[in-house]
DSSP file (Angstrom, degrees, kcal/mol; ACC not computed):
  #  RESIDUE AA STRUCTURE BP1 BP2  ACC     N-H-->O    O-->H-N    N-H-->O    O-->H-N    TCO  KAPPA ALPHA  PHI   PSI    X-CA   Y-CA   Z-CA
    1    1 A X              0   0    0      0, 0.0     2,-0.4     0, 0.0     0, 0.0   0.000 360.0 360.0 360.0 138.6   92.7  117.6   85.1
    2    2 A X        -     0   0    0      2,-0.1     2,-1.1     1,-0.0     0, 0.0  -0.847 360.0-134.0-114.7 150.9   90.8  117.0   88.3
    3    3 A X        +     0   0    0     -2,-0.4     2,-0.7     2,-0.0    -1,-0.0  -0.695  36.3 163.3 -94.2  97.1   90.3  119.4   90.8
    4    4 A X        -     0   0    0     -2,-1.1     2,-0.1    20,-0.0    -2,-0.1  -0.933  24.3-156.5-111.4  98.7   91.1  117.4   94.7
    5    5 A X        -     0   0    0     -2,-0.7     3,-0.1     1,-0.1    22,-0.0  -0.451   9.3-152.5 -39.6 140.0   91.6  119.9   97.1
    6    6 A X  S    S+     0   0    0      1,-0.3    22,-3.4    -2,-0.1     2,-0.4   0.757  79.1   2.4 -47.6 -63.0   93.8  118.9  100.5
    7    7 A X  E     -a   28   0A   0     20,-0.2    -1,-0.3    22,-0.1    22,-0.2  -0.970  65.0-165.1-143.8 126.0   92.4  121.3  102.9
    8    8 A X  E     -a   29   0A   0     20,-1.4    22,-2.2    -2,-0.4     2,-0.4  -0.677  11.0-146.0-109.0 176.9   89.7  123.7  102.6
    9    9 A X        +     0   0    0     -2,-0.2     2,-0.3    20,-0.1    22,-0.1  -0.997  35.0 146.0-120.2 142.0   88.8  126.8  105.2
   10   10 A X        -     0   0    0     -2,-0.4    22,-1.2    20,-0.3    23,-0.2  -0.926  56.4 -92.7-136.6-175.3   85.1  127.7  105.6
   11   11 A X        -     0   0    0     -2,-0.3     2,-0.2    20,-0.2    -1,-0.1  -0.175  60.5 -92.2 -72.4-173.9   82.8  129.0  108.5
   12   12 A X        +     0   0    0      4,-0.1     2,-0.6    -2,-0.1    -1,-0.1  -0.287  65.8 157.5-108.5  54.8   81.3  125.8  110.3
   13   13 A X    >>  -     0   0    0     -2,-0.2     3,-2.9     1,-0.1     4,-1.3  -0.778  45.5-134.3 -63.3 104.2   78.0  125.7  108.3
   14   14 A X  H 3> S+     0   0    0     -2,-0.6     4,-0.5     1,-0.3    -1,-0.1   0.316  98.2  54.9 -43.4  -4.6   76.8  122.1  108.5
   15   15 A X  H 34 S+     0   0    0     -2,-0.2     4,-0.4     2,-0.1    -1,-0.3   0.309 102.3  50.2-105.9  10.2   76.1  122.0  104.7
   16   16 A X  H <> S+     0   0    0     -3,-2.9     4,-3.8     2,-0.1     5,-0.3   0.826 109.4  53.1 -79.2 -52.8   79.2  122.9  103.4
   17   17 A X  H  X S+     0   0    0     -4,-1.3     4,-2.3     1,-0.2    -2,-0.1   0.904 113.3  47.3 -26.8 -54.7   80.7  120.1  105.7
   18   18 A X  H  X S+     0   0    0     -4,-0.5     4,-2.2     2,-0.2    -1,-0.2   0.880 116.5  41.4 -66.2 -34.7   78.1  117.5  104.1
   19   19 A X  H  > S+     0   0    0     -4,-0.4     4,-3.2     2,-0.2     5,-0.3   0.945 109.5  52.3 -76.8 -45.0   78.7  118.4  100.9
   20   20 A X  H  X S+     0   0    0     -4,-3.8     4,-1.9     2,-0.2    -2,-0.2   0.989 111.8  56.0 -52.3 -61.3   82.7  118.8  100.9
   21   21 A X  H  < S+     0   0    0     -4,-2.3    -2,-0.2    -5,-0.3    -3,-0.2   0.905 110.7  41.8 -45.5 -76.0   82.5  114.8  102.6
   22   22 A X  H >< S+     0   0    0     -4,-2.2     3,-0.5     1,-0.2    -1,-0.2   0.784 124.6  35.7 -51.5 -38.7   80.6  113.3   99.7
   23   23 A X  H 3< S+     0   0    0     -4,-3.2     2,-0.7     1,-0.2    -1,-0.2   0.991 137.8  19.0 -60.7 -55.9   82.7  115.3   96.9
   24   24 A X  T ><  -     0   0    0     -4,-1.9     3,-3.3    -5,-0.3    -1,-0.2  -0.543  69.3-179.2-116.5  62.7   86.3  115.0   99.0
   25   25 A X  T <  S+     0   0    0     -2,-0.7    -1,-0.1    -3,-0.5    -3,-0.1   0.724  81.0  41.6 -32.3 -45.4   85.9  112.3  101.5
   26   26 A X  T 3  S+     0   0    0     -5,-0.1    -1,-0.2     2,-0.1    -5,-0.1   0.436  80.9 130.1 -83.8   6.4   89.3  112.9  102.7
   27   27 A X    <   -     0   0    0     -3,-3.3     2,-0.8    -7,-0.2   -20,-0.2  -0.078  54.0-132.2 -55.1 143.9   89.6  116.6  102.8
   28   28 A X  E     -a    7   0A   0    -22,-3.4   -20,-1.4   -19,-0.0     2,-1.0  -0.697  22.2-152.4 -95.7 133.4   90.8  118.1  105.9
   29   29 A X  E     +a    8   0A   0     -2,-0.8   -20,-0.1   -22,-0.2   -22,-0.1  -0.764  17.7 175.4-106.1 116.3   88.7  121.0  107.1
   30   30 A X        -     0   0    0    -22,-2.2     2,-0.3    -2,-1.0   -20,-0.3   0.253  39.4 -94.2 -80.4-156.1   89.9  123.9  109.2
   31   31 A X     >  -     0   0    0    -22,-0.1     4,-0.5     1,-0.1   -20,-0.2  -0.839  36.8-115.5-136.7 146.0   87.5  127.4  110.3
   32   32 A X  H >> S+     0   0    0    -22,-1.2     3,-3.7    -2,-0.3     4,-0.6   0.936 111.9  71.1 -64.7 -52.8   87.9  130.1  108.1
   33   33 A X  H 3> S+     0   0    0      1,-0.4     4,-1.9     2,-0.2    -1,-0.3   0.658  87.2  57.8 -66.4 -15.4   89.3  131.8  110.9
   34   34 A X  H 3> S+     0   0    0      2,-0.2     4,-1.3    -3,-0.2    -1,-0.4   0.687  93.8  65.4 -96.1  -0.4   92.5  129.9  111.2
   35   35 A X  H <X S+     0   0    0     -3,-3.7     4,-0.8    -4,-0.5    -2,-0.2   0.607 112.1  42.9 -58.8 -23.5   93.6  130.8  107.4
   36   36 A X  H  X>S+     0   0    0     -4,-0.6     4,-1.6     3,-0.2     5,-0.8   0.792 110.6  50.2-106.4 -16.1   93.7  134.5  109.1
   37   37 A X  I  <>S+     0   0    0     -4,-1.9     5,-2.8     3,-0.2     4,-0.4   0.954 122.0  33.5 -54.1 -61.0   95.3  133.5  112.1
   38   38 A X  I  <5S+     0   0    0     -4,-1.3    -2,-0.1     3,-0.2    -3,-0.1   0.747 129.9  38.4 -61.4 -28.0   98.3  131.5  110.0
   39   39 A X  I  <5S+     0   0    0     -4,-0.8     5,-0.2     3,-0.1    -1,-0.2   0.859 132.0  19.7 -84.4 -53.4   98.2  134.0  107.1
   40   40 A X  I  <5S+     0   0    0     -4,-1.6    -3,-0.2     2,-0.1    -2,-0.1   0.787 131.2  29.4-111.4 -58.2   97.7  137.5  109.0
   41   41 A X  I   <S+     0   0    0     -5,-0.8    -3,-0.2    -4,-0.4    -4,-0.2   0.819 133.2  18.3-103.0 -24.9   98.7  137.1  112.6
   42   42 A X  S   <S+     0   0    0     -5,-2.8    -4,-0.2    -6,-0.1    -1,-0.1   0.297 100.0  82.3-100.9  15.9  101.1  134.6  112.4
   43   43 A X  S    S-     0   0    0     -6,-0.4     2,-0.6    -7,-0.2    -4,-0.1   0.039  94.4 -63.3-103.6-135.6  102.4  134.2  109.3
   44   44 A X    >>  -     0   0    0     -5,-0.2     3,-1.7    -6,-0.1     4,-0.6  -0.691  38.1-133.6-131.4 119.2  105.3  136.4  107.8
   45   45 A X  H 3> S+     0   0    0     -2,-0.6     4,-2.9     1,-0.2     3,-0.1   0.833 102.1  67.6 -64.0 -17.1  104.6  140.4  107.2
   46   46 A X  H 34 S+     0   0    0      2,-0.2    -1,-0.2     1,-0.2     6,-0.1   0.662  89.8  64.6 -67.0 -16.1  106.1  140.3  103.8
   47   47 A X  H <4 S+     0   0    0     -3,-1.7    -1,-0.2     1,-0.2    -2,-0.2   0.965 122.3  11.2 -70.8 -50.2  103.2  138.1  102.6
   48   48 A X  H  < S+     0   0    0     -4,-0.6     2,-0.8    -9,-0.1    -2,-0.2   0.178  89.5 112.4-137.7   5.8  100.8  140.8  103.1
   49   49 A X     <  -     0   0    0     -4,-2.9     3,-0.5     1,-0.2     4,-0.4  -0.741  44.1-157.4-110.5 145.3  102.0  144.1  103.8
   50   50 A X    >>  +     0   0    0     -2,-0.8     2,-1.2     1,-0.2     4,-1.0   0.864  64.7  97.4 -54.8 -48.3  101.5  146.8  101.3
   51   51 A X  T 34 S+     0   0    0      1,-0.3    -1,-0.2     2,-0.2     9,-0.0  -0.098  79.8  52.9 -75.1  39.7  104.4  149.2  102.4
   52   52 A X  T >> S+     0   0    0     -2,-1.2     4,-2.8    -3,-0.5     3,-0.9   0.490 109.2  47.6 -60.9 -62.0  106.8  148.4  100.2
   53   53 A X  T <4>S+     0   0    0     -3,-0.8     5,-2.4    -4,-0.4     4,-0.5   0.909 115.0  45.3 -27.1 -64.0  104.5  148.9   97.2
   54   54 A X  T 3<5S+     0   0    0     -4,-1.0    -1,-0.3     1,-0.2    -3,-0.2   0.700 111.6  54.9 -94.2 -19.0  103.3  152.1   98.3
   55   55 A X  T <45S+     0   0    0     -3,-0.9    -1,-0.2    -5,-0.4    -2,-0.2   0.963 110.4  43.2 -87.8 -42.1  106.9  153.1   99.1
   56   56 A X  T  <5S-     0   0    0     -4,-2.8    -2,-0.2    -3,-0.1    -1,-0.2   0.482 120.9-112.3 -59.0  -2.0  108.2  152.3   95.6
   57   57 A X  T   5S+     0   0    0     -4,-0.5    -3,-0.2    -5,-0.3     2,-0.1   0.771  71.7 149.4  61.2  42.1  104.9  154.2   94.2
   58   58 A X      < -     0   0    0     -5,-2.4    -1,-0.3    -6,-0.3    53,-0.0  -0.517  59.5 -85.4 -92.6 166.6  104.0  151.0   93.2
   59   59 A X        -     0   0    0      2,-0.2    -1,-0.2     1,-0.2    54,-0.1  -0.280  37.7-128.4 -66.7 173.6  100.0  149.8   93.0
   60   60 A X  S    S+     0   0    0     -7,-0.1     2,-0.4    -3,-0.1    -1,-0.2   0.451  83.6  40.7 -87.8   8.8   98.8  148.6   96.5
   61   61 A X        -     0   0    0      1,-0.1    -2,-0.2    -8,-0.1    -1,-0.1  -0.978  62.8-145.7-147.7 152.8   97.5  145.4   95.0
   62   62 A X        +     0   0    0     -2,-0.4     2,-0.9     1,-0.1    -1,-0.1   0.552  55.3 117.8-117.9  11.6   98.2  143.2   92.9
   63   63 A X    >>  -     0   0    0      1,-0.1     3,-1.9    -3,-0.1     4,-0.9  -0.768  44.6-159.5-110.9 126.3   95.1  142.2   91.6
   64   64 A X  H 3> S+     0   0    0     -2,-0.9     4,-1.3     1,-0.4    -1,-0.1   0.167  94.3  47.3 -35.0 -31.4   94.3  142.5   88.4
   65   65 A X  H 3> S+     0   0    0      2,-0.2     4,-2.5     3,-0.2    -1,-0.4   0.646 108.7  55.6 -96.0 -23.3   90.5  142.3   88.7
   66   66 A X  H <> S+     0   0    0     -3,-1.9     4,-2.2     2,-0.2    -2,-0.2   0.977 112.9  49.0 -92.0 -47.8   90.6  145.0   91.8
   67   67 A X  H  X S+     0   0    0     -4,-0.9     4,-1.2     2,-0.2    -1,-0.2   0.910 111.1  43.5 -30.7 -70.0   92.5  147.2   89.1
   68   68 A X  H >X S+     0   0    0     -4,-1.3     3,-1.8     1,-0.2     4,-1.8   0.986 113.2  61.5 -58.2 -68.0   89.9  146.7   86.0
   69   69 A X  H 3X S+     0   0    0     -4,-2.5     4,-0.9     1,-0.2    -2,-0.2   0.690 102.9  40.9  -6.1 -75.5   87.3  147.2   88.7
   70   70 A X  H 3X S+     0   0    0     -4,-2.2     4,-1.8     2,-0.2    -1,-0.2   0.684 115.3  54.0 -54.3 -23.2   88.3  150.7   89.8
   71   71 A X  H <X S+     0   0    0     -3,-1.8     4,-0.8    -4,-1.2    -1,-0.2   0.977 111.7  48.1 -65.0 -63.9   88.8  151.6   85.8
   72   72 A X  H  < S+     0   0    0     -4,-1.8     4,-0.3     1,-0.2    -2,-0.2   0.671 109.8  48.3 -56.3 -20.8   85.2  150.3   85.2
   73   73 A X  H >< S+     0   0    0     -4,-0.9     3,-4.3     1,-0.2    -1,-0.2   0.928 113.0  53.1 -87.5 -56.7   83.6  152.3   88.1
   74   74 A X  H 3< S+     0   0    0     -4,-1.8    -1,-0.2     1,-0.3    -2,-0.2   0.795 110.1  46.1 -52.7 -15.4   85.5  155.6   86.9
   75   75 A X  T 3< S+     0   0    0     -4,-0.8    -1,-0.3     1,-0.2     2,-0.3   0.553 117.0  22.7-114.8  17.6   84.4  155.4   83.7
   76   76 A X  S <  S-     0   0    0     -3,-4.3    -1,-0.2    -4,-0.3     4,-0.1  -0.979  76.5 -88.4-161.3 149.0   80.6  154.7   84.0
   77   77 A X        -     0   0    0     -2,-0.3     3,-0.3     2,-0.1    -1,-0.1   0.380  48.1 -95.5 -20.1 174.6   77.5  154.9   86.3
   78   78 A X  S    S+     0   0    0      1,-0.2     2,-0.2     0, 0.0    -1,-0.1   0.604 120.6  20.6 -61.0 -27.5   76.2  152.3   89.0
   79   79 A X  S    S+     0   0    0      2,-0.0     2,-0.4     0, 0.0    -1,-0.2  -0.798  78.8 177.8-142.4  83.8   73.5  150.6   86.1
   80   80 A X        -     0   0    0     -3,-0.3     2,-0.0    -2,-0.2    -4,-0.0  -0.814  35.0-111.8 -86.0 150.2   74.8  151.5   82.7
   81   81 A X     >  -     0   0    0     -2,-0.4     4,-1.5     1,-0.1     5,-0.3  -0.289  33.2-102.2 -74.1 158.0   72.6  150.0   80.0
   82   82 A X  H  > S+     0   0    0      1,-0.2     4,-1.9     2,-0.2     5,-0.2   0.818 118.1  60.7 -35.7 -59.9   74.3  147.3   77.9
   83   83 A X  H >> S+     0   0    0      1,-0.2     3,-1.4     2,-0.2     4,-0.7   0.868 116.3  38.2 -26.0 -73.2   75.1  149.2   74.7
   84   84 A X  H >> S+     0   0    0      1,-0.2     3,-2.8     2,-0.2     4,-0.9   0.847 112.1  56.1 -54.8 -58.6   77.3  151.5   77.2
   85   85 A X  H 3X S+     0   0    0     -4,-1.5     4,-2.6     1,-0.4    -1,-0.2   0.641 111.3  46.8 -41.1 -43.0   78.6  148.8   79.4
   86   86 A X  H <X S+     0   0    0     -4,-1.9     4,-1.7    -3,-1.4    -1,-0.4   0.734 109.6  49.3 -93.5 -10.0   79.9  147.1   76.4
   87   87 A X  H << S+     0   0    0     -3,-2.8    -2,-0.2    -4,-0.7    -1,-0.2   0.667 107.5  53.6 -45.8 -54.8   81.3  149.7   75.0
   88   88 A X  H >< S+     0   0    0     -4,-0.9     3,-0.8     2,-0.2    -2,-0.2   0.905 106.4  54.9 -61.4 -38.7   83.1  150.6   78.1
   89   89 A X  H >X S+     0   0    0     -4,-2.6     3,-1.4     1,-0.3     4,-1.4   0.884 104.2  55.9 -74.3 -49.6   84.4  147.0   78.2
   90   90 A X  H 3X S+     0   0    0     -4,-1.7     4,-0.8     1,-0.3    -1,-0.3   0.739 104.0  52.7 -67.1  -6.0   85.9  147.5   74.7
   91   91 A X  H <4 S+     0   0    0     -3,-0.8     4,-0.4     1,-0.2    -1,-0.3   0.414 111.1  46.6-102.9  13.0   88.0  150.7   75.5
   92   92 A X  H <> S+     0   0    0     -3,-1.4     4,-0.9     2,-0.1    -1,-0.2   0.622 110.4  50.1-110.2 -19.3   89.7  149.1   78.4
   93   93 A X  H  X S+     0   0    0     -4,-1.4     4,-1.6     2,-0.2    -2,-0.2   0.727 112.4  48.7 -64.0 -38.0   90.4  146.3   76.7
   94   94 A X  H  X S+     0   0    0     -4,-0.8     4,-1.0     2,-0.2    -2,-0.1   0.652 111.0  49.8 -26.4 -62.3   91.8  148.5   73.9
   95   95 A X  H  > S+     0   0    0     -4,-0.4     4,-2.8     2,-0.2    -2,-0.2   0.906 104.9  63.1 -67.0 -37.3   93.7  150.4   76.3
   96   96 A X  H  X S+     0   0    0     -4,-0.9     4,-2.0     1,-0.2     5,-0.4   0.975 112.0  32.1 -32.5 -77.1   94.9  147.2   77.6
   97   97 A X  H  X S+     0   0    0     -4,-1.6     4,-0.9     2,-0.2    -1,-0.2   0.661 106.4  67.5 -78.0  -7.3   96.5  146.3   74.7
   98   98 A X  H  X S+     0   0    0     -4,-1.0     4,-1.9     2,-0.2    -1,-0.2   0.993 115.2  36.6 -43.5 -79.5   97.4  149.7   73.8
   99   99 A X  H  X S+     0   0    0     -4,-2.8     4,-1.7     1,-0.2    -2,-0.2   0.699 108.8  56.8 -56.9 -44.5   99.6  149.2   77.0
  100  100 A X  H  X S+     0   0    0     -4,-2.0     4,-3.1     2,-0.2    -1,-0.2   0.797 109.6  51.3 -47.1 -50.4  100.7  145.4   76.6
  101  101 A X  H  X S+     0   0    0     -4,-0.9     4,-2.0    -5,-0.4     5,-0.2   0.997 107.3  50.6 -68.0 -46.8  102.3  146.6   72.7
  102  102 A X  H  X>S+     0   0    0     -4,-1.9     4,-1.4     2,-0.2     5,-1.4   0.949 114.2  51.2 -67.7 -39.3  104.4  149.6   74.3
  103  103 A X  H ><5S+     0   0    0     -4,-1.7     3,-1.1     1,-0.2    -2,-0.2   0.955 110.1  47.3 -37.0 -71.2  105.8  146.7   77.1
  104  104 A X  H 3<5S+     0   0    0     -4,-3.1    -1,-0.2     1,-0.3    -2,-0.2   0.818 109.2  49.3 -72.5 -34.2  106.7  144.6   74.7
  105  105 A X  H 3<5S-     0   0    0     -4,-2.0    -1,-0.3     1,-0.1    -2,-0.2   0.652 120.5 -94.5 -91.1   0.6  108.6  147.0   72.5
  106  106 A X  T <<5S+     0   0    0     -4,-1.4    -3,-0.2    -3,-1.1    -2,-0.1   0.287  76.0 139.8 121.0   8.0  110.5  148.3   75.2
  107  107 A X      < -     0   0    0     -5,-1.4     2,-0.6    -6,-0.1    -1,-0.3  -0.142  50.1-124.4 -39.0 146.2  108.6  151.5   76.4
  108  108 A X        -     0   0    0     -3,-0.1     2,-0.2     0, 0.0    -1,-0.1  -0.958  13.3-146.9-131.1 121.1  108.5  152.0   79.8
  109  109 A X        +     0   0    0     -2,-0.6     3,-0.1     1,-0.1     0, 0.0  -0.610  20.4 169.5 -57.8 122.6  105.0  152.4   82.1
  110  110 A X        +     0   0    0     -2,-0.2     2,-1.2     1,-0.2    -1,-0.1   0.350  68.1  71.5-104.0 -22.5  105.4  154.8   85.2
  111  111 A X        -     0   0    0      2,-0.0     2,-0.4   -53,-0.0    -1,-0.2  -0.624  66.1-165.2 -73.9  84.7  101.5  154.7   85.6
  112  112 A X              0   0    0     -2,-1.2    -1,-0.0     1,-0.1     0, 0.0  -0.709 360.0 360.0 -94.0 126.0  100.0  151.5   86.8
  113  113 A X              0   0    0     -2,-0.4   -42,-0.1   -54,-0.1    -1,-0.1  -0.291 360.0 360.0 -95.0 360.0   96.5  151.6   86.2
């Protein structure tokens, strides 16, 4: 599968421009700043606003990484040494699937995590 973008957004750094032309001769290139104009100020409030989520006591994101993040920070220092680090990584992974088995057998989650 090949990856051909349509349209990318960046700032107007003259080497992202040069480089994007040789890879994706025809891409069209916008300014970063009109993906938040179309997205954020003009596009549709449903896209991006949180208060439904927070009104069902649902999380305020939905990404997954932003999630694991916050997990990882709570459960270890700013530089844990490997040993811990990996450690940590296997009990959230653990809990992970901990959580994933009770889904599937028809237990029902109120926390999201």
């Amino acid at each position: 599968m090949q990856f051909n973008p349509v349209r990318m957004y960046v700032d107007f750094e003259k080497a992202i421009h040069t480089a994007a032309n040789v890879v994706w001769p025809s891409i069209q290139k916008k300014k970063l700043i009109t993906y938040f104009e179309e997205t954020y100020v003009l596009g549709k409030i449903d896209i991006w606003s949180v208060y439904n989520r927070v009104r069902l006591e649902h999380s305020r994101t939905t990404n997954t990484a932003e999630s694991w993040q916050r997990k990882l920070n709570r459960l270890t220092s700013p530089h844990p040494g490997l040993h811990k680090f990996i450690t940590i990584v296997q009990k959230i992974q653990a809990e992970t699937e901990s959580r994933i088995k009770m889904l599937i057998s028809g237990d029902q989650i109120n926390e999201i995590v």
